[in-house]
N, CA, C and O of each residue as an XYZ file, in Angstrom:
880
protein
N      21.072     13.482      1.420
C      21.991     13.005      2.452
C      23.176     13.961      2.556
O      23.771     14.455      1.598
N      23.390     14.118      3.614
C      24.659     15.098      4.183
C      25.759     14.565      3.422
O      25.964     13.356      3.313
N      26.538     15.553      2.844
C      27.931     15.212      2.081
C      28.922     14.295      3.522
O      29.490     13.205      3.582
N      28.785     15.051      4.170
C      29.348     14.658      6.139
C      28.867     13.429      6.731
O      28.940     13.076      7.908
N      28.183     12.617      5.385
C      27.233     11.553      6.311
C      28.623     10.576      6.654
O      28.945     10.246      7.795
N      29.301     10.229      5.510
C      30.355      9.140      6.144
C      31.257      9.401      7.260
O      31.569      8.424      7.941
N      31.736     10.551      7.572
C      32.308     10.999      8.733
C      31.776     10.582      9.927
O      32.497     10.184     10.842
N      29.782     10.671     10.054
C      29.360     10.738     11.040
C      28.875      9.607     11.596
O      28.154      9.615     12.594
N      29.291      8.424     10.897
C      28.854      7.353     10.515
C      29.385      6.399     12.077
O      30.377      6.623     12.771
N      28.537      5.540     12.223
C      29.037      4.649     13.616
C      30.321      3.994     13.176
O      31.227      3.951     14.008
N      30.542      3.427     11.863
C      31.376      2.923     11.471
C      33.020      3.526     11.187
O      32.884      3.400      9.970
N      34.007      3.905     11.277
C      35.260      4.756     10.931
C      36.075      3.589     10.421
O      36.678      2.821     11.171
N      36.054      3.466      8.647
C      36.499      2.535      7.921
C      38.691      2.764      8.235
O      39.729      2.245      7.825
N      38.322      3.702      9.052
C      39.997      3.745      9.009
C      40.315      2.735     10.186
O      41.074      1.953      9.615
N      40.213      2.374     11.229
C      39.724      1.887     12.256
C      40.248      0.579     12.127
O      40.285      0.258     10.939
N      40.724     -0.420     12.994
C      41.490     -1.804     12.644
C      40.164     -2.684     13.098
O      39.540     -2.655     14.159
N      39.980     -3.403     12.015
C      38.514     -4.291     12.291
C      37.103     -4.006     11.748
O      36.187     -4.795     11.515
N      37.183     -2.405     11.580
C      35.990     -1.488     11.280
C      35.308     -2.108      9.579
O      34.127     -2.310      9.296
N      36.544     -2.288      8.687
C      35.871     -2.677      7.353
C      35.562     -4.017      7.972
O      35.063     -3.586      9.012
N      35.502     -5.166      8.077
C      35.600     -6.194      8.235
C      34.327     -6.151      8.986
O      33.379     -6.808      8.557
N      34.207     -5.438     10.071
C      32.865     -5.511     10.662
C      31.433     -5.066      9.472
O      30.338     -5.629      9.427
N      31.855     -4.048      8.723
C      31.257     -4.181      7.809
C      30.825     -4.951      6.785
O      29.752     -4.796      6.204
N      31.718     -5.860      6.528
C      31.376     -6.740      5.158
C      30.549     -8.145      5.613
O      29.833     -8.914      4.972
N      31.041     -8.112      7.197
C      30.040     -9.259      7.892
C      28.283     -9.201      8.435
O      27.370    -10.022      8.519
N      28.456     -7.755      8.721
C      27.112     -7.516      9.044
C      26.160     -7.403      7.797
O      26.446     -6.991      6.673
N      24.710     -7.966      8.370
C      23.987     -7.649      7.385
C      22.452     -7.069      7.497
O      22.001     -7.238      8.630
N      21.762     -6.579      6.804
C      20.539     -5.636      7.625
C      19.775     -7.052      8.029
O      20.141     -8.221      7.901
N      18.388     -6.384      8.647
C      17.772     -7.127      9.017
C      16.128     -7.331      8.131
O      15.830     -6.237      7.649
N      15.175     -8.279      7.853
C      14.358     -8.236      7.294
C      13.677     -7.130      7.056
O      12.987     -6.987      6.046
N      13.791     -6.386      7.827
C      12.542     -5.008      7.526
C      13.451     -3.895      7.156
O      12.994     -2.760      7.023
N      14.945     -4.198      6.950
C      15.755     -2.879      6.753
C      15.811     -3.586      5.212
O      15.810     -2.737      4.321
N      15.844     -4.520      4.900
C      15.872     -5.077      3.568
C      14.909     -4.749      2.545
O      14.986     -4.177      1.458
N      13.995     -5.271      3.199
C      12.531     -4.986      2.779
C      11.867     -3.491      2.408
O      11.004     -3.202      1.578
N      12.594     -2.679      3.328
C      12.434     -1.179      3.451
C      13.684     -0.617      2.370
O      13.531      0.404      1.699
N      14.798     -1.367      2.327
C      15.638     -0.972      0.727
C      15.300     -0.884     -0.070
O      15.593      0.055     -0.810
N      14.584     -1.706     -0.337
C      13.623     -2.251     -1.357
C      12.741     -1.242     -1.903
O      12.905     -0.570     -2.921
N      11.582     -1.230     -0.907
C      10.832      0.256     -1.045
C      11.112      1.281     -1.432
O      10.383      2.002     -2.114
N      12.538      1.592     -0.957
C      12.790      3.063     -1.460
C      13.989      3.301     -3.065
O      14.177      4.225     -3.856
N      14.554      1.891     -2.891
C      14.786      1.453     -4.424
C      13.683      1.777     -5.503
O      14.041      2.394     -6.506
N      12.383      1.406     -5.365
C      11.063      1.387     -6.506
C      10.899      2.697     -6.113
O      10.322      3.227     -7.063
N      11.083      3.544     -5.230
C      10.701      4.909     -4.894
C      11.757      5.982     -6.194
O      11.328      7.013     -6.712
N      12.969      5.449     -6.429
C      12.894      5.965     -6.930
C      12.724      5.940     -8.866
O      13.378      6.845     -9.385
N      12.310      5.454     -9.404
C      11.453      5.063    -10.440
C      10.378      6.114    -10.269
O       9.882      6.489    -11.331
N       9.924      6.653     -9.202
C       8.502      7.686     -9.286
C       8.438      8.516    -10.521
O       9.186      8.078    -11.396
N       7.843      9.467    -10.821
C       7.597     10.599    -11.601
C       6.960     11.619    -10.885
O       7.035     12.766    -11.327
N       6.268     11.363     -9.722
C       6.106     12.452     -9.044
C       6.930     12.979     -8.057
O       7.534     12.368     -7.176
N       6.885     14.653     -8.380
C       7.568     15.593     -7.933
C       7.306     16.266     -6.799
O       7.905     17.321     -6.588
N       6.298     15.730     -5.812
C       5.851     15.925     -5.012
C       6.420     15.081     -3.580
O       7.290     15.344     -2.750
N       5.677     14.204     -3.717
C       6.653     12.884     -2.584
C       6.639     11.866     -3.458
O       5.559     11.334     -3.713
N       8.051     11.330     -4.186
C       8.323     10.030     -4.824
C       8.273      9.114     -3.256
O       8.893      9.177     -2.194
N       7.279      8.354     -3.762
C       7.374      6.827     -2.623
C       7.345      5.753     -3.462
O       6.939      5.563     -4.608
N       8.058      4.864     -2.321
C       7.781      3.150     -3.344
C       7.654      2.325     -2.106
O       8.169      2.506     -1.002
N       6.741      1.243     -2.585
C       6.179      0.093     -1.775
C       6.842     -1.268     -2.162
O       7.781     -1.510     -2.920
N       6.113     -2.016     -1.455
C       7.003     -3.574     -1.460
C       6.235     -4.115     -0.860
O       6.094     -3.717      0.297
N       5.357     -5.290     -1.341
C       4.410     -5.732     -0.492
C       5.210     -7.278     -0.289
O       6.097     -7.333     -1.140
N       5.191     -8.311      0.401
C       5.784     -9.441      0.979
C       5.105    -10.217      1.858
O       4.467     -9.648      2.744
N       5.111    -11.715      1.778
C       4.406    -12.684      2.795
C       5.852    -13.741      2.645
O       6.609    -14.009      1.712
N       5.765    -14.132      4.017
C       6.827    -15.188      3.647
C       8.102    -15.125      3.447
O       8.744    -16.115      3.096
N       8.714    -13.775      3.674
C       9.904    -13.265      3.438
C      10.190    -13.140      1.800
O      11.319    -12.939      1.354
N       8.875    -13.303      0.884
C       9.075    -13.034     -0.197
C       8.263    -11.876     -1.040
O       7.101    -11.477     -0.957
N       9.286    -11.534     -1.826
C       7.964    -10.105     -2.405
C       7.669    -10.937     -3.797
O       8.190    -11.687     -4.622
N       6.102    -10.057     -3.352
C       5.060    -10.850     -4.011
C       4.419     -9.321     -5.559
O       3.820     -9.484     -6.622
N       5.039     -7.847     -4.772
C       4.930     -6.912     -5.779
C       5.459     -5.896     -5.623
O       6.067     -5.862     -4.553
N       5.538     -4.805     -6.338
C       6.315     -3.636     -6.252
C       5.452     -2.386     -6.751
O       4.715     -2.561     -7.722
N       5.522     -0.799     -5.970
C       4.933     -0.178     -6.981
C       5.912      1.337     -6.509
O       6.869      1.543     -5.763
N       5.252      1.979     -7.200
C       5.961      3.362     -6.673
C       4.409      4.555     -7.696
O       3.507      4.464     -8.529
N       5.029      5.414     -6.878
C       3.868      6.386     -7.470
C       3.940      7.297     -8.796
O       4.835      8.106     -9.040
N       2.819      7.009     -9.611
C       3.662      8.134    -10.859
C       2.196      7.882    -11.669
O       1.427      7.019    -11.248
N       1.855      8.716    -12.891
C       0.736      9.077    -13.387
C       0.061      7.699    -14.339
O       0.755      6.705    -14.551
N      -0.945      7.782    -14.703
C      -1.332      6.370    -15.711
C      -0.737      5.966    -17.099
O      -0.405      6.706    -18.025
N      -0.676      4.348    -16.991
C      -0.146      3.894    -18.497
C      -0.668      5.454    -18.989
O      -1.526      6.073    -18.360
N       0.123      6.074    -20.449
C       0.134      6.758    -21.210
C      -0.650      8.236    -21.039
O      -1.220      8.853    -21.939
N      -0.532      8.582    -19.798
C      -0.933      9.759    -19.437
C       0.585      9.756    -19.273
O       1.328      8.798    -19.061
N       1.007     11.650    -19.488
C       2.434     12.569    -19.419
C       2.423     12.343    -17.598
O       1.565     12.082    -16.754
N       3.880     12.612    -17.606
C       4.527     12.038    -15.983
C       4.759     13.709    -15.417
O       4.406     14.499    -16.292
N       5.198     14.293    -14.335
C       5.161     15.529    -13.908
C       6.458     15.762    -14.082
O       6.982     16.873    -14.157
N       7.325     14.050    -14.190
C       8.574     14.498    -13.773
C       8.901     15.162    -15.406
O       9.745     16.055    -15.484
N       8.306     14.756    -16.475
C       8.830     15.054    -18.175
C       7.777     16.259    -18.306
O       7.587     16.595    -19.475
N       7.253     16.781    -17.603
C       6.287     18.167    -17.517
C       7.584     19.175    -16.920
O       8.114     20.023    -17.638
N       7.938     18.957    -15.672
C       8.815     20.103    -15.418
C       7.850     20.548    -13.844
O       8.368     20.994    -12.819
N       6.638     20.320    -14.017
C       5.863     21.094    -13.310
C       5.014     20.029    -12.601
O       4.891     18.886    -13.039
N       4.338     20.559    -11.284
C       3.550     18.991    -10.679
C       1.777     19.382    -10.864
O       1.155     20.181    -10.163
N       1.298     18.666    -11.863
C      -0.019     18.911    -12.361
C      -1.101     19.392    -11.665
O      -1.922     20.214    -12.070
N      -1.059     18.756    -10.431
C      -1.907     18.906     -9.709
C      -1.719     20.683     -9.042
O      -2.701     21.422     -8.976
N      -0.505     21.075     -8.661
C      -0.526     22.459     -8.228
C      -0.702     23.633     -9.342
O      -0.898     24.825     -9.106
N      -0.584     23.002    -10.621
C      -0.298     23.789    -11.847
C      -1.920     23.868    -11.696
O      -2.346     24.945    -12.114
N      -2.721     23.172    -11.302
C      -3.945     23.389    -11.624
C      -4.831     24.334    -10.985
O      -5.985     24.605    -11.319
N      -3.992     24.918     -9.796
C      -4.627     25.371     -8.651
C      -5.037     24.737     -7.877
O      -5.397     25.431     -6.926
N      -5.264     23.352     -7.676
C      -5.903     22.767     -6.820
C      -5.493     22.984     -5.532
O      -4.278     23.183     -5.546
N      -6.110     23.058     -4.021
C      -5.267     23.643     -3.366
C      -4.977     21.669     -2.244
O      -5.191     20.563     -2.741
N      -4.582     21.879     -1.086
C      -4.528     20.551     -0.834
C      -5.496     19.800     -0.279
O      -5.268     18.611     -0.056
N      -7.267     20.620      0.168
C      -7.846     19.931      0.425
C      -8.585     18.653     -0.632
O      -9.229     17.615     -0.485
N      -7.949     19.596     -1.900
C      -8.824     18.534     -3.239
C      -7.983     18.168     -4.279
O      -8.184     18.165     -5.494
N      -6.613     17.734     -3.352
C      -5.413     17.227     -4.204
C      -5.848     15.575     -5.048
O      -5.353     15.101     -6.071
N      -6.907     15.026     -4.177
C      -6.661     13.252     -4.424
C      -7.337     13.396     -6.011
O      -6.947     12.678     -6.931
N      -8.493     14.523     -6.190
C      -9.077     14.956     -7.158
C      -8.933     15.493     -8.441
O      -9.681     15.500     -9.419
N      -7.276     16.160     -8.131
C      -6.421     16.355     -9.429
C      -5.486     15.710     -9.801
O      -5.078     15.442    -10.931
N      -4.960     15.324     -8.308
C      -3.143     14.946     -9.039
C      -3.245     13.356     -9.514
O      -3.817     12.392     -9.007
N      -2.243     13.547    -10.997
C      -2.654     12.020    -11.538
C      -1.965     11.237    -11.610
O      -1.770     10.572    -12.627
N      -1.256     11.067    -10.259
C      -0.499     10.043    -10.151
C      -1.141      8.775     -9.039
O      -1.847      8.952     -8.046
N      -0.691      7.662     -9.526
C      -1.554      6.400     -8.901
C      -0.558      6.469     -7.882
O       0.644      6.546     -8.134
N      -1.178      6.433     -6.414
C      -0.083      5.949     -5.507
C       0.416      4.837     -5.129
O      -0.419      3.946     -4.976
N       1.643      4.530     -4.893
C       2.764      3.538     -4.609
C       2.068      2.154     -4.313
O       2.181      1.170     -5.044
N       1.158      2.218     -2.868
C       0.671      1.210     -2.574
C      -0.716      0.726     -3.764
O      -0.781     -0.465     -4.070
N      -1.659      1.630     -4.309
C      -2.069      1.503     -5.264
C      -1.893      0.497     -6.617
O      -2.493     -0.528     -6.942
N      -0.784      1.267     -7.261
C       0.308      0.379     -7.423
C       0.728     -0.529     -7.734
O       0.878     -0.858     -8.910
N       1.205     -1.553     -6.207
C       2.022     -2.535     -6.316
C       1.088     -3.546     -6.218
O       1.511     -4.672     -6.482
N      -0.682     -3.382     -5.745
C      -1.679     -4.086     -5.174
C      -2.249     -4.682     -6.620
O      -2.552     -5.866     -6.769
N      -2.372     -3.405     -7.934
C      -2.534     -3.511     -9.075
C      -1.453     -4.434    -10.076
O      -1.547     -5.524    -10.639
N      -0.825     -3.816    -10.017
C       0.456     -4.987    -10.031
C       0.083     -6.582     -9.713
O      -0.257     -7.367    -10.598
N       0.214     -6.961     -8.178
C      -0.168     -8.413     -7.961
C      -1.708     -8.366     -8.530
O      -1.678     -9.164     -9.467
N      -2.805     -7.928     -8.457
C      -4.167     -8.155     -9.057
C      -3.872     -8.468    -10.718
O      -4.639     -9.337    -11.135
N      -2.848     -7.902    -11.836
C      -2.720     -7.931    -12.875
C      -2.171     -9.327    -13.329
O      -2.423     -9.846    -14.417
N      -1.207     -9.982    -12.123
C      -0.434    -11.162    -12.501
C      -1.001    -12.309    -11.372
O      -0.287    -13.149    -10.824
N      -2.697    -12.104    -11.132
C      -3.057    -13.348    -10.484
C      -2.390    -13.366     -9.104
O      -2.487    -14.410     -8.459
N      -1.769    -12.399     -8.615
C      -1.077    -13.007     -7.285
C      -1.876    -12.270     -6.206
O      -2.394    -11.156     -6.135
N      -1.739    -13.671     -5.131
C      -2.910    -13.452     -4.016
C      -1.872    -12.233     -2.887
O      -0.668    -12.014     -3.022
N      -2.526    -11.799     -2.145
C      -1.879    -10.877     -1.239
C      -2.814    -10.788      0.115
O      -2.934     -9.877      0.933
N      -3.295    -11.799      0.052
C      -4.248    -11.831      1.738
C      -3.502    -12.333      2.516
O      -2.854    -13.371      2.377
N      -3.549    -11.527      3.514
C      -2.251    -11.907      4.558
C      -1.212    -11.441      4.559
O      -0.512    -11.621      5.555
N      -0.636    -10.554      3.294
C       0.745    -10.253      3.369
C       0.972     -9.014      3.850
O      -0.029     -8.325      4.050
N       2.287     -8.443      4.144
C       3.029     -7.286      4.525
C       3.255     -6.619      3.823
O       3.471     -7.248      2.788
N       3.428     -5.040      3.587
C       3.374     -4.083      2.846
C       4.572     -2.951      3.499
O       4.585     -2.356      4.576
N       5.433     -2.948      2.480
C       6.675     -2.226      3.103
C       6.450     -0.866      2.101
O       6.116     -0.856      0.916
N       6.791      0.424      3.119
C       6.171      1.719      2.333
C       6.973      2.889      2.784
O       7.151      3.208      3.960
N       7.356      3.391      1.917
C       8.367      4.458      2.467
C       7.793      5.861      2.786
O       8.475      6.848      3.061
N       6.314      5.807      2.702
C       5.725      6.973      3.837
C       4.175      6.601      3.775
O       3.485      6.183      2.845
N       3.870      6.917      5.149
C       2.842      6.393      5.766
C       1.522      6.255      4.896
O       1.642      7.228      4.152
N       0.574      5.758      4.612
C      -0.275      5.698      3.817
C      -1.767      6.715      4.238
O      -2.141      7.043      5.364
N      -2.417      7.045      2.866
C      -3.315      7.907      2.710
C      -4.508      7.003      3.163
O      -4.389      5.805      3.420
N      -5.881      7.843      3.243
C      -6.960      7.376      3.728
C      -7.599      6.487      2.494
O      -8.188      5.414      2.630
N      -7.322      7.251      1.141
C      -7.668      6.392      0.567
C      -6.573      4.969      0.304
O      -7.152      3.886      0.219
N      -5.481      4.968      0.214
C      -4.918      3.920      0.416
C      -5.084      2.811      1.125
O      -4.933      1.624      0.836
N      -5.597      3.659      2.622
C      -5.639      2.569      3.589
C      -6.889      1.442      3.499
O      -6.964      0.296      3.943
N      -7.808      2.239      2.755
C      -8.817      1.554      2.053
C      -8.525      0.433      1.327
O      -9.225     -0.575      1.430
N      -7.390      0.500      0.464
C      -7.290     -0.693     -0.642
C      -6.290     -1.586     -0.073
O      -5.896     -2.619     -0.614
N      -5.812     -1.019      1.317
C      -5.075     -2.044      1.654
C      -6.034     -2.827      2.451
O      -5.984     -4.057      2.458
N      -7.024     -2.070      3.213
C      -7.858     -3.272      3.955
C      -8.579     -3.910      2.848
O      -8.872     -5.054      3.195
N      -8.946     -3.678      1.783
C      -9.768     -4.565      0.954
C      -8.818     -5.493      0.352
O      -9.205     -6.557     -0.131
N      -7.886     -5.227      0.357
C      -6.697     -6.137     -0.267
C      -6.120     -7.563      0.671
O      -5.448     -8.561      0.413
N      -6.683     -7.102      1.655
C      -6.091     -8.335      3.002
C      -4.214     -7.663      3.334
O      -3.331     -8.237      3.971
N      -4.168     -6.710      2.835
C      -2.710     -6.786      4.196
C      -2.689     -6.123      5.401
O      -2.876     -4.934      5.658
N      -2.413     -7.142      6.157
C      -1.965     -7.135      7.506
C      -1.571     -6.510      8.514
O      -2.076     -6.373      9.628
N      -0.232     -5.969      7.872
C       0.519     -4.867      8.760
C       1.280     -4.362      7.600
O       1.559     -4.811      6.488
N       1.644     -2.688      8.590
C       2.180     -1.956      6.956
C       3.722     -1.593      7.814
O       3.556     -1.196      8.967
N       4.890     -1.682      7.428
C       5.991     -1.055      8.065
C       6.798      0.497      7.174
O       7.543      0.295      6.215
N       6.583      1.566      7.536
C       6.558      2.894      6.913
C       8.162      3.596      7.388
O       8.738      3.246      8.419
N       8.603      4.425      6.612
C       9.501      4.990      7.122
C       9.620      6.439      7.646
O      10.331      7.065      8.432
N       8.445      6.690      6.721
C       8.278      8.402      7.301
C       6.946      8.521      7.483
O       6.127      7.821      6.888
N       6.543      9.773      8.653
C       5.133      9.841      8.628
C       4.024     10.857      7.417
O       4.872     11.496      6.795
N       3.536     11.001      7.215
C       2.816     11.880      6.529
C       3.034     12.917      6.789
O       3.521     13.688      5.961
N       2.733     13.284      8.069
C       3.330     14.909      8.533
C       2.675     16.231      6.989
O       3.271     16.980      6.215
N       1.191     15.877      7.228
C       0.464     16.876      6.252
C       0.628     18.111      7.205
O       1.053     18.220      8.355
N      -0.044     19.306      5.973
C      -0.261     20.606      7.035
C      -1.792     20.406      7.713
O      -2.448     21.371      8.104
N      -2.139     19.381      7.772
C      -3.062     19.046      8.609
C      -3.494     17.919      9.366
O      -4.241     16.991      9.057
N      -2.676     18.264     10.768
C      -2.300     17.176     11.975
C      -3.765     16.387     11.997
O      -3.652     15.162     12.047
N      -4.814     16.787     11.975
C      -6.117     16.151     12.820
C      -6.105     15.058     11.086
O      -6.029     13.846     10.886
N      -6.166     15.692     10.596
C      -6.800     14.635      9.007
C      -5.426     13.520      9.146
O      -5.572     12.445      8.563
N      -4.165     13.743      9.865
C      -3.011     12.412      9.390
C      -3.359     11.497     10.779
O      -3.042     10.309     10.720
N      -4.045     12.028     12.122
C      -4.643     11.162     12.805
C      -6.002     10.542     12.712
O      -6.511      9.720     13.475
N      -6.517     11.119     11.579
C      -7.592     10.120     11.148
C      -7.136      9.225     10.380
O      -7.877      8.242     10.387
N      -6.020      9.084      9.543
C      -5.689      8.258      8.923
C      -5.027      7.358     10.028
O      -5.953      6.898     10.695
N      -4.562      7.186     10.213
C      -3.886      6.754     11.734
C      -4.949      5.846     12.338
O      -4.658      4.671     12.563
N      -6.139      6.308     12.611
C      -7.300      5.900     13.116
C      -7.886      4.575     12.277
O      -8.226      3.479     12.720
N      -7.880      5.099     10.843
C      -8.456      4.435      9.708
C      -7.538      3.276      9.792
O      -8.281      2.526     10.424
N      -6.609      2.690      9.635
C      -5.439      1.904      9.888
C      -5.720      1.232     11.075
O      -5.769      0.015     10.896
N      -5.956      1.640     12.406
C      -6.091      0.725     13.477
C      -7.618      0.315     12.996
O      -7.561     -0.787     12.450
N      -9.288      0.961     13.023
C     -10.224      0.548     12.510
C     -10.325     -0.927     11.667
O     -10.933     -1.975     11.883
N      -9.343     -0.423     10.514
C      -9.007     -1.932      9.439
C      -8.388     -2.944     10.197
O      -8.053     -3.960      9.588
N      -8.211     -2.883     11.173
C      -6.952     -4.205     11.994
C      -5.958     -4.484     11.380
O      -5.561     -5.646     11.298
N      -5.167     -3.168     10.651
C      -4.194     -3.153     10.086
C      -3.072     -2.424     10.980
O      -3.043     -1.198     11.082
N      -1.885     -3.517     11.801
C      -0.818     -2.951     12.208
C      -0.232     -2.463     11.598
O      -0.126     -2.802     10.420
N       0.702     -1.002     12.338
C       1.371     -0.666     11.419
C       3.173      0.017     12.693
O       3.344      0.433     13.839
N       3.916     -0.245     11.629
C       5.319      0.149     12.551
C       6.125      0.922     11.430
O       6.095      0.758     10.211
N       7.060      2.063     12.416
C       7.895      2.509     11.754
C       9.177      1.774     11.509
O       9.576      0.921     12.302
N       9.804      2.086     10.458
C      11.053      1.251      9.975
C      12.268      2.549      9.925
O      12.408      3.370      9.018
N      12.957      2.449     11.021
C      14.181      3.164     10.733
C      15.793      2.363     10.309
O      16.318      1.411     10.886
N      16.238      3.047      9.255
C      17.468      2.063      8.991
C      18.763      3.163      9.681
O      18.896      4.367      9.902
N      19.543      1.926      9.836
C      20.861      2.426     10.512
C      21.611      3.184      9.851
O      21.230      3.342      8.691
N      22.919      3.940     10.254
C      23.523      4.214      9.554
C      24.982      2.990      9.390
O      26.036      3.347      8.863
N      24.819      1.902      9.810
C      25.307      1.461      9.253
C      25.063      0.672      8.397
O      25.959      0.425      7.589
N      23.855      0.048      8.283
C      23.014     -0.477      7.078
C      23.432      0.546      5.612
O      23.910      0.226      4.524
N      23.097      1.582      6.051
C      22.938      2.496      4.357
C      24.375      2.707      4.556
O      24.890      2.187      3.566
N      25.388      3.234      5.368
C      26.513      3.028      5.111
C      27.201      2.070      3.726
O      27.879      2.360      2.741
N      26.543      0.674      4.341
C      26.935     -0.499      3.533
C      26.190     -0.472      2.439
O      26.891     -0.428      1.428
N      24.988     -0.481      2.221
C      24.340     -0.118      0.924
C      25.166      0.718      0.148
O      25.333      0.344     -1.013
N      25.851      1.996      0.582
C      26.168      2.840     -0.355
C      27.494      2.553     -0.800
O      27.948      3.133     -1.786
N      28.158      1.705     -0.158
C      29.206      1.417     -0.282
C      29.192      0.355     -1.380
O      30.252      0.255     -1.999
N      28.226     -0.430     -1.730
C      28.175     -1.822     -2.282
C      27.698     -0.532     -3.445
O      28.491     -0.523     -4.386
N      26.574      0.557     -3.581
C      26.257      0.809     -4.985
C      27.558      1.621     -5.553
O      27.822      1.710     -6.752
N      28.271      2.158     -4.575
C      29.181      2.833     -5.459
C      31.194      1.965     -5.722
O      32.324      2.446     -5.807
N      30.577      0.470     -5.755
C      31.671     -0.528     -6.698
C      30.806     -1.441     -6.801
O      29.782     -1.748     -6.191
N      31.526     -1.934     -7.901
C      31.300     -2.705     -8.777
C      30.286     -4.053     -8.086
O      30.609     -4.209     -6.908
N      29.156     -5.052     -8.524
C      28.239     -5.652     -7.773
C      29.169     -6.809     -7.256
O      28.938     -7.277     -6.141
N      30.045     -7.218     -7.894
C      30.793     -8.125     -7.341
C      32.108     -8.316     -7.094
O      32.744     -9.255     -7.574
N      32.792     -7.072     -6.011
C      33.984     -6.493     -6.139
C      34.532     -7.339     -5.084
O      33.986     -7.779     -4.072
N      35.995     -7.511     -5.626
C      37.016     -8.562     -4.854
C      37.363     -8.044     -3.687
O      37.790     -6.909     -3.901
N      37.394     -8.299     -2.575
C      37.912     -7.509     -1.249
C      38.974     -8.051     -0.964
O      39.009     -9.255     -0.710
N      40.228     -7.161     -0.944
C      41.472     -7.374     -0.588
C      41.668     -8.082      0.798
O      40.934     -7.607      1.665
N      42.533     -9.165      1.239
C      42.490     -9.517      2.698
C      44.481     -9.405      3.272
O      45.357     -9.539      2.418
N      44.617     -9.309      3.844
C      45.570     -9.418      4.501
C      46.334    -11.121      4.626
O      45.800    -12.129      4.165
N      47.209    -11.103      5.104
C      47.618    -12.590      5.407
C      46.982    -13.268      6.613
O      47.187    -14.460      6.844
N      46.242    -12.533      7.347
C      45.490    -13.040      8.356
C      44.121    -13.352      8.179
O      43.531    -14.019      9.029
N      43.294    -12.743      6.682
C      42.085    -12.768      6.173
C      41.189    -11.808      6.754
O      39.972    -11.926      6.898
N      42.093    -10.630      7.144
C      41.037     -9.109      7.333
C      40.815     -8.377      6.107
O      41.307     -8.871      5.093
N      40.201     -7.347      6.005
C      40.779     -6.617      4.754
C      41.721     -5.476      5.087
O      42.073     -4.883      6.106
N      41.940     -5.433      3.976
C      42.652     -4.086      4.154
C      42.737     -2.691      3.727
O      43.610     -1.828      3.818
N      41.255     -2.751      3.106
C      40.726     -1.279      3.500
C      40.977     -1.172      1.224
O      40.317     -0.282      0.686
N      41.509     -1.710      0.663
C      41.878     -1.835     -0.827
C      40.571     -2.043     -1.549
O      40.610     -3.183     -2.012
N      39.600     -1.545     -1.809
C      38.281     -1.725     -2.892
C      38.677     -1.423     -3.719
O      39.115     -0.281     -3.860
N      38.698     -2.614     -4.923
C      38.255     -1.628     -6.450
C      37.230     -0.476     -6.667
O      36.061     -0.362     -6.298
N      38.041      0.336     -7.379
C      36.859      1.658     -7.955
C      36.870      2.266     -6.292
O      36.933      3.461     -6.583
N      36.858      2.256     -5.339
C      36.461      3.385     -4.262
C      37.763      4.139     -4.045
O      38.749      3.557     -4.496
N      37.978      5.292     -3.462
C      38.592      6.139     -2.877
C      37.979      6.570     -1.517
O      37.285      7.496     -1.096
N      38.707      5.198     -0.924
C      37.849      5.571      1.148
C      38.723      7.074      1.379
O      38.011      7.839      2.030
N      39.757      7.555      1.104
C      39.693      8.714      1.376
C      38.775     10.036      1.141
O      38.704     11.029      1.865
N      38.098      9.767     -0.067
C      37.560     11.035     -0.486
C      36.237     10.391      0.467
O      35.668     11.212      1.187
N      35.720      8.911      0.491
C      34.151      8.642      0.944
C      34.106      9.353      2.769
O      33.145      9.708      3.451
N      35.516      9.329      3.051
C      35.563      9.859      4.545
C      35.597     11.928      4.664
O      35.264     12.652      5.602
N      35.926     12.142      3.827
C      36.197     13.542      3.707
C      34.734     14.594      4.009
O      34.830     15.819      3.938
């Protein structure tokens, strides 16, 4: 993220009303849901594309996964190096070396491990899913997948077959873009304290006073 991101931000915390509009708004289910995702994303070990999933029915999550190598196999991230390229493999026969379980993989293993059903549910994923993925999501029963980034391989025709593979399964799927004022506020809440007092005025605005922040330097 751009050091310049708060500057460029819809929000200008200097602004009379501007914090306040902030502390009231709040994301919306799929910007939540999609936090989420990229929260377990980062837990990955792979050095390649860290992703994390979030699968949900009901407005509730039902599992979590993110991508990274097997119980007690070495991780790429405590290697230094990403196994699969160390091997030569080149990318048509990546699924064949690299040993990391992917995200949606995963979180599906996950609910299969603790008895929990997932037919019918939603699958929140912070980049678009593989062919073989899309496989275990149609055998898995979910529904629709909401993604934040596309695959964007060096090979356009193979990420529209996946694409293909996804509508085939009668599996919808939508992109999830979050605001900048959503992550604005996210970043603002991770960098004080989880349950920080907000100063108000005598009228019950704030007044711009957070413990632990320096809105000057977050605007700079």
């Amino acid at each position: 993220m751009s050091e310049n991101f708060f500057r460029h931000c819809d929000i200008n915390l200097y602004e009379p009303g501007e914090l306040k509009k902030l502390f009231l708004m709040r994301p919306n289910w799929n910007e939540y849901f999609m936090l989420m995702a990229k929260l377990a994303s980062i837990r990955s070990t792979c050095l390649s594309r860290p992703n994390g999933a979030v699968i949900v029915k009901d407005k509730r999550v039902l599992a979590t996964g993110y991508n990274g190598s097997m119980p007690g196999v070495d991780h790429c991230t405590d290697d230094g190096v990403c196994y699969r390229r160390a091997s030569g493999a080149g990318d048509a026969g990546k699924y064949d070396n690299c040993r990391s379980i992917h995200a949606e993989a995963n979180a599906i293993a996950q609910a299969a491990k603790h008895g929990t059903n997932v037919e019918g549910a939603t699958m929140y994923l912070t980049l678009f899913p593989c062919y073989v993925c899309t496989k275990l999501l149609a055998s898995a029963g979910i529904k629709k997948i909401f993604y934040e980034y596309e695959y964007k391989s060096p090979d356009s025709s193979r990420d529209k077959h996946w694409e293909e593979a996804l509508k085939s399964a009668g599996i919808e799927f939508e992109k999830v873009e979050l605001s900048d004022v959503t992550l604005k506020k996210v970043i603002l809440a991770l960098v004080t304290k989880t349950a920080w007092r907000r100063e108000l005025s005598e009228k019950g605005e704030p007044t711009g006073k957070i413990e632990n922040v320096n809105m000057d330097k977050m605007h700079k």
